[in-house]
C-alpha positions as CSV (number, residue, x, y, z in Angstrom):
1,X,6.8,-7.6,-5.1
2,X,3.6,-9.9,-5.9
3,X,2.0,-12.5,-3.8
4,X,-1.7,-14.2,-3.5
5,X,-3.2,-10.9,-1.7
6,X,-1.5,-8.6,-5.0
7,X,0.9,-6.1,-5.2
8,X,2.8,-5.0,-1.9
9,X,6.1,-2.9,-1.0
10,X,7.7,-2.4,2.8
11,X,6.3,0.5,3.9
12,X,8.9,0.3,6.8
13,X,12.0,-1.5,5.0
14,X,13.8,-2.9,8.7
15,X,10.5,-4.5,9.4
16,X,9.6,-7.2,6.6
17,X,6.4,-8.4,8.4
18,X,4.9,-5.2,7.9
19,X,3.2,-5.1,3.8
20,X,1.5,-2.4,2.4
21,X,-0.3,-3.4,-0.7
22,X,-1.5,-1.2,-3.8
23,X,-3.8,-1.6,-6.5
24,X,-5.6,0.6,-8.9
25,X,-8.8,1.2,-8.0
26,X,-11.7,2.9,-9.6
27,X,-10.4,7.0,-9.3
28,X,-7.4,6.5,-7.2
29,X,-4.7,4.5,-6.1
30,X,-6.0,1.9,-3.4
31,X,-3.7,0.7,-0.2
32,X,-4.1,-1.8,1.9
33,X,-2.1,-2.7,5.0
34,X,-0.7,-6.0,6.3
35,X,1.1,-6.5,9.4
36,X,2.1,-10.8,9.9
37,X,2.0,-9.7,13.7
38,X,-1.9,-8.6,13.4
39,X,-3.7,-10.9,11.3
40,X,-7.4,-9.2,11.9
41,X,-5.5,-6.1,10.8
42,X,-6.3,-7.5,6.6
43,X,-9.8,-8.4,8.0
44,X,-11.0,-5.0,10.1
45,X,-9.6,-2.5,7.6
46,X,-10.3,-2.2,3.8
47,X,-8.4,-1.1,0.9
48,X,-7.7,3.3,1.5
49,X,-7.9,5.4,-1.6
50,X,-5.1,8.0,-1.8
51,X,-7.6,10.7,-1.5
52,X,-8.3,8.9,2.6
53,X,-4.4,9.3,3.1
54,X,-4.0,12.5,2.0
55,X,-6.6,13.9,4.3
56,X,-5.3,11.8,7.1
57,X,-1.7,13.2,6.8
58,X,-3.4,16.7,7.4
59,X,-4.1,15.7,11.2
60,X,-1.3,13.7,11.7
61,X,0.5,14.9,15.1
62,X,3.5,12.9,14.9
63,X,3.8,9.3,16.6
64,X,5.1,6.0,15.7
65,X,3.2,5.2,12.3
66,X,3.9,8.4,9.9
67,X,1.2,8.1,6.8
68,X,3.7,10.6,4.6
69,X,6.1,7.2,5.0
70,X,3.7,4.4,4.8
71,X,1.9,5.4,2.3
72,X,4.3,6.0,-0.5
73,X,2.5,7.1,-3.6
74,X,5.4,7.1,-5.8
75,X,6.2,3.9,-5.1
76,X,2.6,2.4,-5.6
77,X,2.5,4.0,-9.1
78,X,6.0,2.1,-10.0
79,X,4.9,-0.7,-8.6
80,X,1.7,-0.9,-10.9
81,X,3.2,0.7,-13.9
82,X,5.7,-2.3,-13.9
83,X,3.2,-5.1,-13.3
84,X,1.1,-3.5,-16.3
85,X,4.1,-3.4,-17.9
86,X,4.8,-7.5,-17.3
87,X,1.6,-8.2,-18.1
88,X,1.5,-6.7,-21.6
89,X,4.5,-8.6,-22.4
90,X,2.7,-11.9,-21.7
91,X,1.5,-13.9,-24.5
């Protein structure tokens, strides 16, 4: 899905006010996280390489936000393979 912030999936499908947006970024793919219930969430944390995640599912202990689920590289290279797809289509 695309809105005015970019490219964004669920990362937690029963919870729709949750986004976690991707975008290609200079080495690696980028995510972002947006949560409709934390506004200064968008403000007070930038966009994460994949590299960032990676590390940080090496020390994660368990708890309610799993990075291995949020953080669904898979799904952010779909997601940006069809918009570049779309947009070489355009006129």
């Amino acid at each position: 899905m695309k809105d005015e912030k970019g490219l964004y999936y669920f990362p937690f499908p029963a919870n729709k006010r949750v986004r976690m947006y991707v975008r290609q970024g200079q080495d690696d793919i980028d995510f972002r996280l947006w949560n409709q219930d934390d506004p200064q969430l968008w403000e007070t944390h930038g966009w994460v390489p994949h590299g960032a995640v990676v590390q940080a599912q090496g020390i994660y202990k368990g708890g309610p936000f799993d990075p291995k689920k949020a953080y669904d590289l898979n799904l952010a290279k779909a997601l940006l393979a069809e918009e570049e797809k779309i947009l070489r289509t355009q006129p």
